[in-house]
N, C-alpha and C positions, 0 to 999 in steps of 0.2 A: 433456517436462521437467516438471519436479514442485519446484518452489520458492516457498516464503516468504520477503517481505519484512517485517522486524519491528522493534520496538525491545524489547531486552532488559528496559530500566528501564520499562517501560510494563505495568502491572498487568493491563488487558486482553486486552493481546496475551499474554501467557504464561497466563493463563487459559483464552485459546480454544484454544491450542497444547494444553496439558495438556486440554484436553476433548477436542479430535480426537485426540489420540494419532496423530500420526501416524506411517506407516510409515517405517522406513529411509531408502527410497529418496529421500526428501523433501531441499532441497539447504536450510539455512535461514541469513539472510542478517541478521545484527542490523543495523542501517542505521546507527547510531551510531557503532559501530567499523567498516563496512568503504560506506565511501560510495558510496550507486548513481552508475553510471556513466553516459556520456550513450546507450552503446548499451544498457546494461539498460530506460533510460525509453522509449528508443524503441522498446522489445518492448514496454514493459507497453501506451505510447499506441497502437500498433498493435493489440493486442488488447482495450484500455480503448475506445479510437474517438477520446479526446479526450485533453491534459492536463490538463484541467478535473475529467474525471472521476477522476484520480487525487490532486487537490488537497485539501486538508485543511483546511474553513474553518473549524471548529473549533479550530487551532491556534491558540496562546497569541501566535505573533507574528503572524496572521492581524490578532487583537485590536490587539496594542500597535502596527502598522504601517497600521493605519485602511485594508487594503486593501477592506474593504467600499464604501469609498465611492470607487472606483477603476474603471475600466473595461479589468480586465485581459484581455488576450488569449492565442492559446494562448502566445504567446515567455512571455510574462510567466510565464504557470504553469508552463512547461518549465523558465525559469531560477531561480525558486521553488524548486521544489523540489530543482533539485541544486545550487541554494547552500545549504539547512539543510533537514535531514532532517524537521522536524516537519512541513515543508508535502506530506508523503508522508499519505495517510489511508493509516492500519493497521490492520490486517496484507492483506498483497498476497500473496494466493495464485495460481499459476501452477500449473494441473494440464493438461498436456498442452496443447489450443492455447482452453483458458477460463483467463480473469481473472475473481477474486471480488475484491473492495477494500473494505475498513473492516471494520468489526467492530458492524453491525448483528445483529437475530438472523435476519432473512432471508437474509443473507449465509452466517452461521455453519451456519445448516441448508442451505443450495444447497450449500457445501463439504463437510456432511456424504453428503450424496444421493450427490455426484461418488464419496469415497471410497469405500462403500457397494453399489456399482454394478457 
């Protein structure tokens, strides 16, 4: 399977989108309009290892919800994030059975290498 998870209105992600070019077969997923499901999370945390590592502590309600100083665990981060899409770090690539998640630039280059290969 070869799928992105992304937010449309989100500057980065359609940045890295139009840098990788990716191909066709690519399935892409704006999370805004079509909301992950509980079995999609549970592909990404199988392949992530945690919902942790698919969580977003950068997000803006991360901030105004003071989960910083909270001792969440993994329920907490599963139901996070598929009650609001921002607690998704983006963009979530799925290329065959690897996960890349966020939009660092080591990321963005590991996803280019996969493509490339």
């Amino acid at each position: 399977m070869k799928k992105v998870y992304y937010l449309k209105t989100c500057s980065t992600c359609t940045r890295i989108l139009k840098e990788l070019n990716l191909p066709a077969e690519f399935i892409l997923q704006d999370i805004k309009k079509e909301e992950i499901t509980v079995q999609q999370l549970e592909q990404m945390k199988a392949l992530a290892g945690s919902y942790e590592a698919l969580f977003s502590k950068r997000s803006k309600l991360y901030k105004e919800m003071d989960l910083k100083n909270q001792n969440l665990t993994e329920k907490d981060y599963k139901h996070y994030i598929l009650d609001h899409y921002t607690f998704l770090s983006r963009p979530v690539f799925i290329i065959d059975n690897a996960i890349f998640i966020g939009n660092s630039k080591a990321n963005v280059e590991a996803v280019k290498k996969v493509l490339n290969a």
